[in-house]
C-alpha positions as CSV (number, residue, x, y, z in Angstrom):
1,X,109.2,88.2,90.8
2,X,112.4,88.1,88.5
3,X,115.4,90.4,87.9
4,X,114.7,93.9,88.2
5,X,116.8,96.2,86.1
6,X,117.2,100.0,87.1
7,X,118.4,102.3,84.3
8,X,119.5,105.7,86.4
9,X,120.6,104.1,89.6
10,X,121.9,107.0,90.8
11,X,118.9,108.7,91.1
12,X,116.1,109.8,94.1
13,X,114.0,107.2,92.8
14,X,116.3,104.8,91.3
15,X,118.2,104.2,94.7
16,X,115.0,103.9,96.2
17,X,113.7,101.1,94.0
18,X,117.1,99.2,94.1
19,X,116.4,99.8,98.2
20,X,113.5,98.2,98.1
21,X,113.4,95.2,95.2
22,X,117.0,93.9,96.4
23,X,115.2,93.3,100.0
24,X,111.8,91.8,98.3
25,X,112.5,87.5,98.2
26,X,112.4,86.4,94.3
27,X,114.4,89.3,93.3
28,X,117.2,90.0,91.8
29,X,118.3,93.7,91.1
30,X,121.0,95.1,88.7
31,X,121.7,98.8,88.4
32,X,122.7,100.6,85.4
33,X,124.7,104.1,85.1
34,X,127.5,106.2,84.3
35,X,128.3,106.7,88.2
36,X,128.9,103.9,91.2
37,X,125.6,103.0,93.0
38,X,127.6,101.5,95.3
39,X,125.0,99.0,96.5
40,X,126.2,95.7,98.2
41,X,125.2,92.5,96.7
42,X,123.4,94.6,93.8
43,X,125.4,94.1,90.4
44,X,126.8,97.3,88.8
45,X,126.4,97.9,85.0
46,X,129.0,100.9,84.1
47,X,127.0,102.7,80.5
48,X,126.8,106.2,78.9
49,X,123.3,105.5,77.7
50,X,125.4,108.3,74.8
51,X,127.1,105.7,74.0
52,X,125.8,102.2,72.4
53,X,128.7,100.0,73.1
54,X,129.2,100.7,76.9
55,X,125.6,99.1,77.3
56,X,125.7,96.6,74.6
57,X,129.0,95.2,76.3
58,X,126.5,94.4,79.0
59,X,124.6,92.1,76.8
60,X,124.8,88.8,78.8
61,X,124.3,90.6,81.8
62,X,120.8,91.9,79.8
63,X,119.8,88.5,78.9
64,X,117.7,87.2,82.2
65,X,116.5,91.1,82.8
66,X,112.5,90.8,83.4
67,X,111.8,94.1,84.5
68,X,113.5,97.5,83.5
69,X,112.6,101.0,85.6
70,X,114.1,104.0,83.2
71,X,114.7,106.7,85.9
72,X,117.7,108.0,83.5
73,X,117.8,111.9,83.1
74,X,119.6,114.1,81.7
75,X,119.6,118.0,82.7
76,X,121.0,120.6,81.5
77,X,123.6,123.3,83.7
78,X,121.3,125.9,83.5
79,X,118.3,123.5,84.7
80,X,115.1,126.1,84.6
81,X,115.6,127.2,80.4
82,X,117.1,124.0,79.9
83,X,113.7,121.9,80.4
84,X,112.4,123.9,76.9
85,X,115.5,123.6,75.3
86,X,116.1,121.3,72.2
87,X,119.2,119.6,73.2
88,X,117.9,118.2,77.1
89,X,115.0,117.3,74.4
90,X,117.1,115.5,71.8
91,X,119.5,113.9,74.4
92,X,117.1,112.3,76.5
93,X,115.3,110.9,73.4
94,X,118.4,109.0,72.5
95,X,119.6,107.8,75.6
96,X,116.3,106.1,76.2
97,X,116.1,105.0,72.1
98,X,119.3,103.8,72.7
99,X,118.6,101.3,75.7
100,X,115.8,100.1,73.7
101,X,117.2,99.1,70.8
102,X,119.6,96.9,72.9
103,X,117.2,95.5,75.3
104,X,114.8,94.4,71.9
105,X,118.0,92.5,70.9
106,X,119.6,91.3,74.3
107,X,116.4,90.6,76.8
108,X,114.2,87.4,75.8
109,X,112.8,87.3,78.9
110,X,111.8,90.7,79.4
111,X,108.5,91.9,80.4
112,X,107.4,94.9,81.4
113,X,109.2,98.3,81.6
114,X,108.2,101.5,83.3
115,X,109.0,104.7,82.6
116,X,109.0,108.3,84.3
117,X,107.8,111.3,83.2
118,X,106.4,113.8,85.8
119,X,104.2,117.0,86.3
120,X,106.0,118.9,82.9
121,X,103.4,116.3,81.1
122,X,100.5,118.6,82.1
123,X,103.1,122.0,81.3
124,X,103.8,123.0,84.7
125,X,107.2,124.4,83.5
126,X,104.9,126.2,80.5
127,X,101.8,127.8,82.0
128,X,100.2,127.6,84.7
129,X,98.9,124.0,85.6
130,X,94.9,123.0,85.6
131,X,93.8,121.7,88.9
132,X,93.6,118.4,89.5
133,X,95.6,117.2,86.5
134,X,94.8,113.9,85.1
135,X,95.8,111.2,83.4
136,X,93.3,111.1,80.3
137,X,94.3,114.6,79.3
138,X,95.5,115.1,75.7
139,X,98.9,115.9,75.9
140,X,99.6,119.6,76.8
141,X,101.0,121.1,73.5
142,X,104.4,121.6,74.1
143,X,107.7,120.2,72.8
144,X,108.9,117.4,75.6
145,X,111.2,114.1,75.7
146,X,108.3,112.9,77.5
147,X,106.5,112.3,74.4
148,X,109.5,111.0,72.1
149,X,110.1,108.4,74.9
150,X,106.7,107.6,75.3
151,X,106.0,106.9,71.7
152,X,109.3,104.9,71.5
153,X,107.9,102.9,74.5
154,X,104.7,102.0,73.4
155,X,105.8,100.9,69.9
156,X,108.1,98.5,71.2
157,X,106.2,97.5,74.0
158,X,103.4,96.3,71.7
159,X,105.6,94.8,68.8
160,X,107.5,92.8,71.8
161,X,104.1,91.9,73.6
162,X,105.9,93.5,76.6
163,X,103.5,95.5,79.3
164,X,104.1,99.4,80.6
165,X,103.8,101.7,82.8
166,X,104.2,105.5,82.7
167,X,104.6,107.4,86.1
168,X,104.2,110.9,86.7
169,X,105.7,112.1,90.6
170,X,105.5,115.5,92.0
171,X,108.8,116.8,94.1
172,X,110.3,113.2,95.0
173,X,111.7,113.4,98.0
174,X,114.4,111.1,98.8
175,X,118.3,110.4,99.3
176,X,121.1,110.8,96.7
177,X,124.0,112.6,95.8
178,X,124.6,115.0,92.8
179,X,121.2,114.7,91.7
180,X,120.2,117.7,89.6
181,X,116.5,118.0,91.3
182,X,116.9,116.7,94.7
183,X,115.7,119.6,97.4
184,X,115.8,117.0,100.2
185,X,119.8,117.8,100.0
186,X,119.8,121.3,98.4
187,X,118.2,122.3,102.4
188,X,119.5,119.3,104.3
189,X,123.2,121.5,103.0
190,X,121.4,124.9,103.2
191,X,120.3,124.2,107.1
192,X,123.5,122.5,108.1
193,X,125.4,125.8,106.9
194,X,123.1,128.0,108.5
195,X,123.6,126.3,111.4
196,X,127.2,126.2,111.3
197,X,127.8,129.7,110.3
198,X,126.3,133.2,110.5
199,X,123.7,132.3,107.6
200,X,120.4,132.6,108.4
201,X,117.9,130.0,107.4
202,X,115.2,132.9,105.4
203,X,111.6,131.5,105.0
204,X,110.1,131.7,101.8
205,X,108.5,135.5,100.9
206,X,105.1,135.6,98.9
207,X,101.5,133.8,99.3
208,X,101.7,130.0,100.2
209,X,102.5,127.5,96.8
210,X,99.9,124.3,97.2
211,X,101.8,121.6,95.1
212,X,102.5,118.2,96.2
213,X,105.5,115.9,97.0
214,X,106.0,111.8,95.9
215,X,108.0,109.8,98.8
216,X,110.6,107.7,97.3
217,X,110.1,104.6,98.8
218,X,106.8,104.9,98.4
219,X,107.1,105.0,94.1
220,X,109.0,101.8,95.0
221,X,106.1,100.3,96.7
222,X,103.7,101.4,93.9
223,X,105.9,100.3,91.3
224,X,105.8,96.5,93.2
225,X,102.1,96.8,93.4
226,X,101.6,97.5,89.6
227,X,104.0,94.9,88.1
228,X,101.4,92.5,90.0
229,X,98.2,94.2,89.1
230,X,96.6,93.2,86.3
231,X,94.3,97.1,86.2
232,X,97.8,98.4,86.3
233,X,99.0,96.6,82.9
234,X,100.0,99.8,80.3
235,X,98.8,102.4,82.2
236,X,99.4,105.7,83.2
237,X,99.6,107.2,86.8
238,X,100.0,110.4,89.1
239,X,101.7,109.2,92.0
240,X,101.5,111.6,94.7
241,X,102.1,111.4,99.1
242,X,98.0,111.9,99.7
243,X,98.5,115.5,101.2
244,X,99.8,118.8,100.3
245,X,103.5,120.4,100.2
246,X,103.5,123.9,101.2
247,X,107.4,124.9,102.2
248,X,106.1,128.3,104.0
249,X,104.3,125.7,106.4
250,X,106.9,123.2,106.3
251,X,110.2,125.9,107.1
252,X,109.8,125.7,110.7
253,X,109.5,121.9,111.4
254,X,112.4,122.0,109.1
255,X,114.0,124.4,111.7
256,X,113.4,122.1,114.7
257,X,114.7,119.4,113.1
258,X,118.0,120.8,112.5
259,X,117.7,123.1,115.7
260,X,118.4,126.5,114.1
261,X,115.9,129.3,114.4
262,X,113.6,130.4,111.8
263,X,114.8,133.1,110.4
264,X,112.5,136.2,108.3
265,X,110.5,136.1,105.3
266,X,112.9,137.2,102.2
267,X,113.7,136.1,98.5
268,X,117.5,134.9,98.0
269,X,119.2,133.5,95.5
270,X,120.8,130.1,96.9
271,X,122.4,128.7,93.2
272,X,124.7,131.9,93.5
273,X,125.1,132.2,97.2
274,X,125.4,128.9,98.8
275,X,127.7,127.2,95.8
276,X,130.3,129.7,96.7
277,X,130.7,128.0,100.2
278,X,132.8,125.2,99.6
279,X,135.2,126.2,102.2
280,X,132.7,126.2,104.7
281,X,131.3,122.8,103.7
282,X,134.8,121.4,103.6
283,X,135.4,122.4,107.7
284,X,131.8,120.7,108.0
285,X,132.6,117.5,106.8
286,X,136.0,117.5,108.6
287,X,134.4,118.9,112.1
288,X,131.7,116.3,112.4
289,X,133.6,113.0,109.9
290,X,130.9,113.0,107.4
291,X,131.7,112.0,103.9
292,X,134.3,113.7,102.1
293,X,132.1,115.1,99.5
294,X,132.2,118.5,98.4
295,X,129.1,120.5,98.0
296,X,128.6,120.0,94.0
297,X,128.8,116.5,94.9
298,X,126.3,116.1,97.1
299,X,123.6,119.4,95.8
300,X,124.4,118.7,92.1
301,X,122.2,121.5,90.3
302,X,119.8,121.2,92.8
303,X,120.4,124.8,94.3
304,X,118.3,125.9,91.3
305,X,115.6,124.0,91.8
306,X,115.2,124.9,95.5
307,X,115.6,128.7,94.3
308,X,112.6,127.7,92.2
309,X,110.6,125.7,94.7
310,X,111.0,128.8,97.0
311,X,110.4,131.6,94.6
312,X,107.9,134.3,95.5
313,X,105.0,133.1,92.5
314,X,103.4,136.6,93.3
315,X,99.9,136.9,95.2
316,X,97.9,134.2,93.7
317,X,99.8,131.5,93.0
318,X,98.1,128.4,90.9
319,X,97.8,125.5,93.3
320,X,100.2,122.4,91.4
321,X,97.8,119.6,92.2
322,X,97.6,115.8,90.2
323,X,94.8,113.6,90.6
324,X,95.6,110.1,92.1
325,X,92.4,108.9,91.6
326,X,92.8,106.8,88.9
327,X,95.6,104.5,90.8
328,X,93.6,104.4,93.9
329,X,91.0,102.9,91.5
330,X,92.8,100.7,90.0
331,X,93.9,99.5,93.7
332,X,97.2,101.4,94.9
333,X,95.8,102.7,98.9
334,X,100.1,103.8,99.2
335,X,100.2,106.7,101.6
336,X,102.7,109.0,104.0
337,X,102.5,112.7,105.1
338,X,104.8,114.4,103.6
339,X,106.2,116.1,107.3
340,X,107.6,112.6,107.7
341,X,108.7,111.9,104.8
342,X,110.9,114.9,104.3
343,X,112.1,114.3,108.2
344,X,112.7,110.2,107.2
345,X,115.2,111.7,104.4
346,X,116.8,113.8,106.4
347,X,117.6,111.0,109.2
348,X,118.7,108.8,106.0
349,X,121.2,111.1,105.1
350,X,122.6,111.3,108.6
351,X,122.7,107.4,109.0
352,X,124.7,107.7,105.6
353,X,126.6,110.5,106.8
354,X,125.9,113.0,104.1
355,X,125.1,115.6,107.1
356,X,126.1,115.7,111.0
């Protein structure tokens, strides 16, 4: 129990854990980032995490923090080259550098802070990616934020006496706007086109990708369960769904649910194509009274990231599997099929009237 403070509150999986922790009795949640969460009751901490003195002006606010989630992230425009390139690299490091200089100097009663990282820990986004990947690995040689941040973590963790947690998701699936790597919205737009227009809806082309997806709320629910556990304290952890994510197996449910048909196997291009289609969108939202947010808005970068998650990986493709082992061990049993996650986010965003 105590005051919960989320650094990225924008994100999938910062929304999710303010969601969740302002609903839990004994907390208290604050959320921290350059855009509006817009959450009721939950206080909002405007900061370029650039930019010292828009978080340090914060400081009393900082003072009763116990807990800190870092779900901050910065991409690059061109996402895909940008996750090798030096300046995502060197931004992130500071942002995160940044926030905890200010927290080591504004938060006496802090505790514990966890931090995400994600499947480019084992160099998914390098080579091809050993099956099950694991925790204990050495790191995967490779230049990553996920290493500066880490190291900045666990030197201030241990001079402060403060406990950790790393956490390493697959695809999260969940609800937000503008997010750069949020395919829950990148298709919820994509099928609601399709449907209002003469688009078809292609399936993927190629041999079937095995990876694996991480529900939202269900990181929220972990992340409960290991600021309580005691096996938990400084650890790291894969946090997957329990099944599999195959999107060749997953297009037509996807079809159903937005009742358009499934259309023929082909490669496209959707971060060229579907951007263009603003006009189309705009008639959308007007038609049906949705939110008046354009498609950039909502999608952010994420049409990229779908074109990836889609791509034809030729006629082998390596499986993208983590090992959850070691938090099952430790005592997390957390569990959903991914089917229903992916169909709980899409019902979300029509209760909040992102899509008809």
């Amino acid at each position: 129990m105590g005051k919960l403070l989320v650094v990225g509150a924008t994100g999938l999986l910062g929304r999710a854990a303010i969601k969740y922790f302002r609903a839990k009795k004994g907390w208290i949640c604050s959320g921290l980032s350059r855009r509006p969460h817009k959450f009721r009751n939950v206080e909002y901490l405007a900061a370029d995490l650039l930019d010292n003195p828009s978080i340090e002006k914060h400081h009393s606010k900082l003072r009763d923090v116990t807990h800190i989630l870092y779900s901050a992230l910065y991409e690059m425009d061109d996402l895909l080259s940008g996750w090798r390139h030096n300046e995502q690299i060197k931004t992130n490091t500071k942002m995160f550098e940044n926030l905890m200089n200010i927290v080591s100097l504004y938060s006496p009663n802090l505790r514990h802070i966890s931090l995400l990282q994600g499947t480019k820990a084992y160099g998914i986004h390098v080579e091809a990616m050993k099956a099950p990947a694991k925790e204990k690995w050495p790191r995967h040689n490779h230049e990553n934020f996920y290493w500066n941040q880490e190291d900045i973590l666990k030197r201030i963790c241990n001079a402060k006496n403060w406990s950790f947690n790393i956490w390493r998701p697959q695809v999260v699936l969940g609800t937000a706007t503008g997010s750069p790597m949020n395919l829950v919205a990148a298709i919820a737009a994509y099928a609601t086109i399709c449907k209002e227009t003469d688009l078809t809806f292609y399936q993927p082309l190629g041999a079937p990708v095995v990876t694996e997806a991480t529900d939202a709320n269900l990181f929220a629910k972990a992340l409960e369960w290991a600021f309580n556990e005691p096996k938990a304290k400084n650890q790291t952890f894969n946090i997957t769904n329990g099944d599999v994510l195959i999107w060749h197996h997953l297009w037509p449910e996807i079809c159903e649910f937005f009742k358009i048909p499934l259309g023929p196997k082909r490669n496209r291009t959707l971060s060229t194509t579907l951007p263009k289609l603003e006009k189309e969108w705009s008639f959308i939202t007007n038609k049906y009274g949705i939110k008046q947010l354009n498609l950039k808005e909502l999608v952010g970068g994420s049409w990229q990231f779908l074109d990836r998650a889609l791509r034809d990986a030729g006629p082998s493709p390596s499986p993208s599997i983590v090992s959850t082992i070691k938090i099952r061990k430790a005592g997390f049993s957390g569990c959903i099929d991914t089917s229903d996650s992916l169909k709980n986010c899409f019902k979300e965003m029509r209760r909040e009237k992102l899509i008809p």
